[in-house]
C-alpha positions, 0 to 999 in steps of 0.5 A: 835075161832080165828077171820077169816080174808079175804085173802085180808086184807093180800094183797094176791090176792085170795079173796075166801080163809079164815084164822084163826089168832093168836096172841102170846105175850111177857111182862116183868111184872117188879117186880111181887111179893106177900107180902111174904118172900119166904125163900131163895130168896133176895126179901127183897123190896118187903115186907111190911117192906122193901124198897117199902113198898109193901103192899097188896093194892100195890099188888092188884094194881099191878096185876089189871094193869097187867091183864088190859094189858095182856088181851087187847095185841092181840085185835088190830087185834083179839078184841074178843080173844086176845092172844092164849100164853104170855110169862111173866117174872120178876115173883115171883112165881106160886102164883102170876100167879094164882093171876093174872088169877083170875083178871076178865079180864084174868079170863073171858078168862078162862086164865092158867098159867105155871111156874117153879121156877128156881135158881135166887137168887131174885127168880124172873122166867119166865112163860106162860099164855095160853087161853087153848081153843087156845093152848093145852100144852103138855109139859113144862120143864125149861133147866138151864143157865149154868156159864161156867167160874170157877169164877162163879160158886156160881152164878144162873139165869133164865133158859130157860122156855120151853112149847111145845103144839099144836096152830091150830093143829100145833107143836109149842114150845115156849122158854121164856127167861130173859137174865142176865142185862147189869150189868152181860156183853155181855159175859153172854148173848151172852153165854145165846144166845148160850144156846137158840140155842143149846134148839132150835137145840135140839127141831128141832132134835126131831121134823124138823117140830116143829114151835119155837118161840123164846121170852124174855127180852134178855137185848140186841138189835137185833144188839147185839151180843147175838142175831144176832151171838150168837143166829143167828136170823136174821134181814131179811126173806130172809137170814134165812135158814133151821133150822136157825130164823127170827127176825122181831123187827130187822126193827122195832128197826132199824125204832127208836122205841123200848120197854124200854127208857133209857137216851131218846132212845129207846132200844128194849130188848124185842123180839120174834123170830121164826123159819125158819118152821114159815115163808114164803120166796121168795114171797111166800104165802102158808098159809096152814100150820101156818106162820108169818103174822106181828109183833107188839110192843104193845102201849097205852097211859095209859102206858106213863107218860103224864106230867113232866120231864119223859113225854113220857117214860114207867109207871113204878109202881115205880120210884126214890122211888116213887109208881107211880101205873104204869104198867112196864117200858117195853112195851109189844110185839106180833106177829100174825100168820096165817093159813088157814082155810080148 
């Protein structure tokens, strides 16, 4: 069960109403690979010949640090349940999210995972841990980044995970993206923002009542063009309209904080956006269906280097060649929804 929460808590005023809350999360797990060559992909690095000497120790490592944040992300408001859904990237393969659920933290919540492998030539893919006593999958396909320009056509990349399932009854589908880099060009992930738009035209066309949130490493801002035009999500809640997305790490970016460091700023890459028929608008409070309540960057100390030159940035598990046992250069993110209990 999710934790019931007095409506006061939300600064509504009928104190007599209860509520079930729900947190979905994002994290890019930075290079989750296994120790195996898996043909056909460029993932030469991560073997234990290769440039990270990555070995079966580094591995197990790897997926202790990461099952410790998954199963923590959520707990600040729900401390017994966590997360219902994560949407994770940078992983290898289905072998490497079910090694990850079977780490005790994850494995005590009785986690699932989801993954289809798509085209990246380092076979790096986006997937879906669930608590299935939360969320009930329904569905789950995977639609292809299409290259558009003739030049590009021996070229592949993440497509766009897409879950559909029921969370507190409700119709909720969720799209786990992985942008291409800043290497690639604005271009490509605006074309990537575009896509996402036509995914989340086609699922309201099916269903107008589908709640979508949209997440990933997006390799932009939310001020970047390939969020803020291309896609169309917007940075405030009353400017969204039918059929059209809320952004609300838009302030929180805007606020100076972010969830990866480069060059001493903070850039903020990795959102989760929802749809119009997830929010509540023009001062209103009708929480009897589920709503967006906040959004949250995730944050612990363990996931900052506490000393030297890079004080401050993320852990990674490597750095200028170096393993370093950290965790990700990205910071986790979350937002919580609401519904009222009947």
């Amino acid at each position: 069960m999710a934790v019931l929460f007095l409506i006061g808590t939300m600064n509504v005023q009928a104190q007599d109403k209860k509520f079930s809350v729900y947190a979905v999360g994002f994290y890019n797990l930075e290079n989750l690979f296994d120790t195996c060559h898996d043909v056909g992909h460029n993932d030469y690095e991560y073997l234990p010949d290769g440039k990270n000497k990555w070995s079966g120790m580094k591995y197990t490592h790897k997926l202790r640090n990461m099952a410790r944040v998954l199963s923590e992300m959520g707990t600040d408001v729900l401390p017994n349940v966590g997360c219902a859904a994560i949407g994770v990237s940078e992983v290898e393969n289905d072998k490497c999210l079910e090694d990850l659920c079977d780490q005790e933290p994850l494995k005590k919540r009785n986690f699932k995972h989801l993954l289809l492998e798509g085209p990246d030539h380092r076979g790096v893919d986006c997937g879906l841990l669930y608590n299935p006593a939360l969320f009930t999958v329904r569905n789950v396909k995977l639609v292809p980044y299409i290259y558009i320009k003739p030049e590009d056509a021996n070229r592949a990349t993440r497509g766009f995970f897409t879950v559909s399932g029921t969370l507190a009854g409700e119709h909720v589908t969720i799209i786990v993206n992985h942008l291409p880099s800043r290497f690639a060009g604005s271009f490509y992930r605006e074309e990537g923002g575009r896509q996402i738009r036509q995914v989340k035209d086609s699922l309201l066309k099916d269903d107008p009542n589908v709640k979508i949130l949209i997440m990933g490493d997006m390799n932009d801002d939310p001020a970047d063009r390939s969020m803020s035009v291309a896609l169309g999500a917007k940075r405030e809640l009353e400017d969204v309209q039918p059929g059209g997305l809320f952004n609300p790490f838009w302030n929180i970016h805007a606020s100076g904080t972010g969830t990866l460091m480069y060059d001493g700023k903070w850039n903020l890459f990795d959102q989760i956006i929802l749809s119009h028929s997830l929010l509540n608008q023009k001062g209103k409070k009708d929480y009897s269906t589920l709503k967006f309540w906040k959004a949250q960057i995730f944050r612990r100390d363990y996931l900052f280097q506490q000393e030297g030159r890079y004080k401050g940035n993320t852990l990674r598990t490597h750095a200028g060649g170096v393993w370093l046992d950290g965790y990700s250069d990205h910071l986790p993110t979350l937002v919580y929804l609401v519904k009222e209990q009947k």
